[in-house]
N, CA, C and O atoms as a GROMACS GRO file, in nm:
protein
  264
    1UNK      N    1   0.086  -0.117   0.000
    1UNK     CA    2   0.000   0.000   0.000
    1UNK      C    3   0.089   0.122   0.000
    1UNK      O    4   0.150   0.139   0.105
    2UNK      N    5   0.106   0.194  -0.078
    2UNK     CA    6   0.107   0.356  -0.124
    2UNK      C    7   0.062   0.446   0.012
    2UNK      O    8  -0.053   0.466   0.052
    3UNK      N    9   0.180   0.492   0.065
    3UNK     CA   10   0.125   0.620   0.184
    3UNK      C   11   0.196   0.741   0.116
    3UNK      O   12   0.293   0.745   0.040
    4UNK      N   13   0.122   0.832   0.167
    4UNK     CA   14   0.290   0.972   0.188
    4UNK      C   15   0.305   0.943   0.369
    4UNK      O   16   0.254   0.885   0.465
    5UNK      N   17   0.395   1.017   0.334
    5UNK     CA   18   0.473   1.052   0.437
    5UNK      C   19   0.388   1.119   0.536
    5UNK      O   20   0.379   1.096   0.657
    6UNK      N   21   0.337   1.190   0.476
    6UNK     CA   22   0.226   1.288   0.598
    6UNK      C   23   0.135   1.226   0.617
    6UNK      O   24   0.061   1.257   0.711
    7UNK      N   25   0.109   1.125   0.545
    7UNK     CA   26   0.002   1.054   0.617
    7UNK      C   27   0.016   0.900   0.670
    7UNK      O   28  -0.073   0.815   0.675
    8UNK      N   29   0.133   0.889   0.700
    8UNK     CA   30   0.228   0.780   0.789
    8UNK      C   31   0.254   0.854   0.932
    8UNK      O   32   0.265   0.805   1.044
    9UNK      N   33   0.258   0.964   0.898
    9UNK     CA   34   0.331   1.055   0.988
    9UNK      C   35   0.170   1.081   1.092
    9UNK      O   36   0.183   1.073   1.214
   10UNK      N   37   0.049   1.106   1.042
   10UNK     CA   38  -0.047   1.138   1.064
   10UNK      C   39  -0.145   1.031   1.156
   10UNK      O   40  -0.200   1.048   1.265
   11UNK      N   41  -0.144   0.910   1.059
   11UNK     CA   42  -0.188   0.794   1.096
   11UNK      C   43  -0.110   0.688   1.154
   11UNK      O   44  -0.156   0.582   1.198
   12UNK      N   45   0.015   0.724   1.152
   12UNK     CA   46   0.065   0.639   1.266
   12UNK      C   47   0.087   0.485   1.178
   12UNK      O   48   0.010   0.446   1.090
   13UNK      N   49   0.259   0.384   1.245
   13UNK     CA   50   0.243   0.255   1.175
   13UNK      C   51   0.112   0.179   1.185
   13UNK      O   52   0.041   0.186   1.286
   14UNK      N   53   0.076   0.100   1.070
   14UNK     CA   54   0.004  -0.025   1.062
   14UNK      C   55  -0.091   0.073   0.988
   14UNK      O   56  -0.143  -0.005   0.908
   15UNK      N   57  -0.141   0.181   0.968
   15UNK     CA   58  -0.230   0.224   0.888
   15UNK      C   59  -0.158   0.360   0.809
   15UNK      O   60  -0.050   0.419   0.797
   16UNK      N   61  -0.323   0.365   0.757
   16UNK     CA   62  -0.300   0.499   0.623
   16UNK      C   63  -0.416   0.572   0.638
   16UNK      O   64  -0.509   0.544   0.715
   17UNK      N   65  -0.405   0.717   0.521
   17UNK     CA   66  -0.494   0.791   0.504
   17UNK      C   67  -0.572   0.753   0.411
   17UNK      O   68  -0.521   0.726   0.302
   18UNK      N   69  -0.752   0.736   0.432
   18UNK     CA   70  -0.787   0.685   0.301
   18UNK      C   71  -0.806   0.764   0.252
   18UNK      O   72  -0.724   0.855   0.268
   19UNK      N   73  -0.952   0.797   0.133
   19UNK     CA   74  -0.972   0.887   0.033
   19UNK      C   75  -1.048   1.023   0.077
   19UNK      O   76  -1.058   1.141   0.041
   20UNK      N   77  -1.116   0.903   0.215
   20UNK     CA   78  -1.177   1.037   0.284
   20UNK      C   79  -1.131   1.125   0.413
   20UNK      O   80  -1.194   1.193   0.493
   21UNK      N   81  -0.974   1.086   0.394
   21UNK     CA   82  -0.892   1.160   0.496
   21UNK      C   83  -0.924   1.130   0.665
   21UNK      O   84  -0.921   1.210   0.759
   22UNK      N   85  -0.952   0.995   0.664
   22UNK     CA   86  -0.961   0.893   0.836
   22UNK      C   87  -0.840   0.775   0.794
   22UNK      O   88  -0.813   0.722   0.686
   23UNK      N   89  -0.792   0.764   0.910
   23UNK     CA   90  -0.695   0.691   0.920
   23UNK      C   91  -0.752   0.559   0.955
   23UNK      O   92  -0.774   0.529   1.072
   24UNK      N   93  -0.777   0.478   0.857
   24UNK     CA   94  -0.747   0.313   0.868
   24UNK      C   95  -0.652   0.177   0.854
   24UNK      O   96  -0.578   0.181   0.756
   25UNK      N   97  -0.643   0.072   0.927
   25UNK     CA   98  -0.546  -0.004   0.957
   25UNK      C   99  -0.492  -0.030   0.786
   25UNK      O  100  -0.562  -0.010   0.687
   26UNK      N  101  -0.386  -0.068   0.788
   26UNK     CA  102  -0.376  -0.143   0.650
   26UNK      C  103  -0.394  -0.296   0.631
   26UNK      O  104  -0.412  -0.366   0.730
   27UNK      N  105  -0.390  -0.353   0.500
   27UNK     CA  106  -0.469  -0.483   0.507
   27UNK      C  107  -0.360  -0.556   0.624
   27UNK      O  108  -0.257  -0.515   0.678
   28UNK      N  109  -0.423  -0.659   0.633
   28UNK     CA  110  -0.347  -0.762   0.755
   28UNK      C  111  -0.414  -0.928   0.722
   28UNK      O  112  -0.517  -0.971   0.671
   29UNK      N  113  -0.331  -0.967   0.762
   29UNK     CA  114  -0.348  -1.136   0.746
   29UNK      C  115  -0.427  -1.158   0.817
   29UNK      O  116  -0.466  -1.045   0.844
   30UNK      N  117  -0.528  -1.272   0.914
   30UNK     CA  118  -0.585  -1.363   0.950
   30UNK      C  119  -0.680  -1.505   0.924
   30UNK      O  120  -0.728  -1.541   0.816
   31UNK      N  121  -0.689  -1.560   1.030
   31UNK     CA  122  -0.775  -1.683   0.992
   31UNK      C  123  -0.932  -1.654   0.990
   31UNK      O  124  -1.018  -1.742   0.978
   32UNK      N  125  -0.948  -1.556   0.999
   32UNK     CA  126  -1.112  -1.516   1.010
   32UNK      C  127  -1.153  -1.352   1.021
   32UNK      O  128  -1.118  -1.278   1.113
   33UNK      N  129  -1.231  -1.316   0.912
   33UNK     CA  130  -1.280  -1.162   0.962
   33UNK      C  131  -1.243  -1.092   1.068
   33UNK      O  132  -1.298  -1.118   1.175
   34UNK      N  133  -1.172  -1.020   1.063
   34UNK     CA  134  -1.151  -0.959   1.211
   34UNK      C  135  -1.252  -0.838   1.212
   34UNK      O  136  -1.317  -0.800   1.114
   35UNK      N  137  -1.255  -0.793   1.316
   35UNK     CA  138  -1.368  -0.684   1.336
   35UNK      C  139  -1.308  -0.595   1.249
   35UNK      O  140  -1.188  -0.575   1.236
   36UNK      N  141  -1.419  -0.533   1.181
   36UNK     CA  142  -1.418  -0.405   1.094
   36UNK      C  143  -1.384  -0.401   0.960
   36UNK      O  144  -1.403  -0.306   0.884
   37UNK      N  145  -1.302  -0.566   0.916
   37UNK     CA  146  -1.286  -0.549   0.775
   37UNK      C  147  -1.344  -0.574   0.672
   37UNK      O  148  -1.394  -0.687   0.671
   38UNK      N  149  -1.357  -0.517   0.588
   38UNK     CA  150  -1.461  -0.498   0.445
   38UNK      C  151  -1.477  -0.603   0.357
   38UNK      O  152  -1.578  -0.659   0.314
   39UNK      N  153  -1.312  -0.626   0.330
   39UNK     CA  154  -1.308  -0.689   0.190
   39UNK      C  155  -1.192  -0.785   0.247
   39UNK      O  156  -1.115  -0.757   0.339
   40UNK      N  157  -1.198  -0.922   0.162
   40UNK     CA  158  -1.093  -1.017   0.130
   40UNK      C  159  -1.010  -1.006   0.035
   40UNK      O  160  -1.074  -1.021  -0.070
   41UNK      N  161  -0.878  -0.983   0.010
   41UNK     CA  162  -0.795  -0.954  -0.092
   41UNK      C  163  -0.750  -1.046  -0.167
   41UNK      O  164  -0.738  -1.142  -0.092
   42UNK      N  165  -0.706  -1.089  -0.309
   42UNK     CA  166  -0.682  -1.199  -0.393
   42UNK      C  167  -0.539  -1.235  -0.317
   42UNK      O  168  -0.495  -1.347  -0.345
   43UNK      N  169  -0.479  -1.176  -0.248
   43UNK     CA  170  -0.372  -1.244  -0.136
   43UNK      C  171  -0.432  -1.282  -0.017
   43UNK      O  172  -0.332  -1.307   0.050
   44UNK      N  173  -0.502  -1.298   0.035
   44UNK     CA  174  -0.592  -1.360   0.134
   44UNK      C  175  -0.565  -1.288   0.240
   44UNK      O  176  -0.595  -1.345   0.345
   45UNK      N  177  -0.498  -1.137   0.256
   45UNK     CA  178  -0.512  -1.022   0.363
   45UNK      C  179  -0.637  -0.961   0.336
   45UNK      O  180  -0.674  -0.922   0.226
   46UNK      N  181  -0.724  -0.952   0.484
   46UNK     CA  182  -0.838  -0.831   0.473
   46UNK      C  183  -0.794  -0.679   0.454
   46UNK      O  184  -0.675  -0.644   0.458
   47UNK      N  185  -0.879  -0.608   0.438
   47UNK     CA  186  -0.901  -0.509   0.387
   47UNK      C  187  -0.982  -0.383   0.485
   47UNK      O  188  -1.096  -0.428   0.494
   48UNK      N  189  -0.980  -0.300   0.532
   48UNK     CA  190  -1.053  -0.188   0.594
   48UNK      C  191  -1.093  -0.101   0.510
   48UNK      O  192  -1.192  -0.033   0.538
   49UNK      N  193  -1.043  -0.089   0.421
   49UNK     CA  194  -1.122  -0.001   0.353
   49UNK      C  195  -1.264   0.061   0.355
   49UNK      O  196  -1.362  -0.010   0.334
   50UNK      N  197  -1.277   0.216   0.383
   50UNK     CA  198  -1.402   0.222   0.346
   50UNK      C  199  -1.440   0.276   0.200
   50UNK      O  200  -1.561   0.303   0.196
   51UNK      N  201  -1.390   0.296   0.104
   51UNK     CA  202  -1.402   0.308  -0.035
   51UNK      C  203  -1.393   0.160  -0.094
   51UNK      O  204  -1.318   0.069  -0.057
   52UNK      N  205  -1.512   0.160  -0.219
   52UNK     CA  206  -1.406   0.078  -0.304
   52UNK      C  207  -1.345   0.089  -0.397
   52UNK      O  208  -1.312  -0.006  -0.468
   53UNK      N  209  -1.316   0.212  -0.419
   53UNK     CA  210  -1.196   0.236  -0.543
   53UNK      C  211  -1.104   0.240  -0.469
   53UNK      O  212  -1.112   0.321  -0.376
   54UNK      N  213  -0.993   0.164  -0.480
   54UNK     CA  214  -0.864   0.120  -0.507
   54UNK      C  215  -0.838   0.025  -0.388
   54UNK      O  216  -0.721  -0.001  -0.360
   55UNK      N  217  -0.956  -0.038  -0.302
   55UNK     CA  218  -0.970  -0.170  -0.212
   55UNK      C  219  -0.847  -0.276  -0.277
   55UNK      O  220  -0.846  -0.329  -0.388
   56UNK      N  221  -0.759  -0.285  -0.178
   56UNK     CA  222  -0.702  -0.455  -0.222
   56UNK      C  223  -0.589  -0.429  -0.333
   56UNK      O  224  -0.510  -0.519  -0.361
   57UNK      N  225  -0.584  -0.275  -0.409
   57UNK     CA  226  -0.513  -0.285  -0.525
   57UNK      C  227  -0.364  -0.289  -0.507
   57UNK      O  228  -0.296  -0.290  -0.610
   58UNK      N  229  -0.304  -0.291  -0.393
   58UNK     CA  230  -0.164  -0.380  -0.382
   58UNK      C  231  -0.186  -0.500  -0.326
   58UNK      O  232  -0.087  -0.544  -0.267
   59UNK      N  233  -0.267  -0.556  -0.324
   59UNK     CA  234  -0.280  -0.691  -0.256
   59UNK      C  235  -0.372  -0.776  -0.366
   59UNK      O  236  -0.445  -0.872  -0.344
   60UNK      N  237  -0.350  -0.718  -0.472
   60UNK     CA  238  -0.432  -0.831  -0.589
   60UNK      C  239  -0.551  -0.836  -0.638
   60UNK      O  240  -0.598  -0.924  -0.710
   61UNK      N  241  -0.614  -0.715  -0.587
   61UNK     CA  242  -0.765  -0.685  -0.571
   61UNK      C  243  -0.855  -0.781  -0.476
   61UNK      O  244  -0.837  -0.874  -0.398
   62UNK      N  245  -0.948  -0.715  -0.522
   62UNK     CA  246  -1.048  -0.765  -0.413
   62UNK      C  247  -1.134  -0.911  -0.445
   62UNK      O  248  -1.199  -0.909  -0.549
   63UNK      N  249  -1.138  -1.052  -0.353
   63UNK     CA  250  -1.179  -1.118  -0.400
   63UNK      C  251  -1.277  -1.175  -0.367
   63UNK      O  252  -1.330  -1.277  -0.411
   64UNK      N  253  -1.311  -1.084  -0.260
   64UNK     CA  254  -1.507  -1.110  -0.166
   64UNK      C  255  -1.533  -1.027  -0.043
   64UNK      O  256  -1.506  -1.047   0.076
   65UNK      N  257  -1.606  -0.905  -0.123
   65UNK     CA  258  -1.656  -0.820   0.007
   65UNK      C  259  -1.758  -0.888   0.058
   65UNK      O  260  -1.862  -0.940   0.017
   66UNK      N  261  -1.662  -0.866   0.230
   66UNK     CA  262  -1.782  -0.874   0.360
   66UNK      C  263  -1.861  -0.824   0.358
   66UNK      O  264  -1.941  -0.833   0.450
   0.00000   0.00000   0.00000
């Protein structure tokens, strides 16, 4: 996933700025939905996203929204 700097700097490790300028986690691995994530990625990391333009698009796209 694609950050700037100011918004690494902003949002702190493990997340980013999305489109609508709130800081959400970035995708992450698990064995099951974790609370809050959207989408399943064609690499099998979830997704927080709350947009879906550009959901998953370093992780292979999206391959089954929650």
């Amino acid at each position: 996933m694609t950050t700037t700097q100011g918004s690494y700097e902003e949002c702190g490790p493990g997340s980013y700025e999305n489109a609508d300028g709130t800081c959400v986690p970035t995708p992450a691995s698990a064995p099951s939905p974790p609370p809050g994530a959207t989408a399943l990625c064609n690499n099998g990391e979830y997704s927080y996203s709350k947009n879906r333009s550009g959901t998953c698009s370093s992780n292979g796209g999206v391959a089954r929204w929650l």
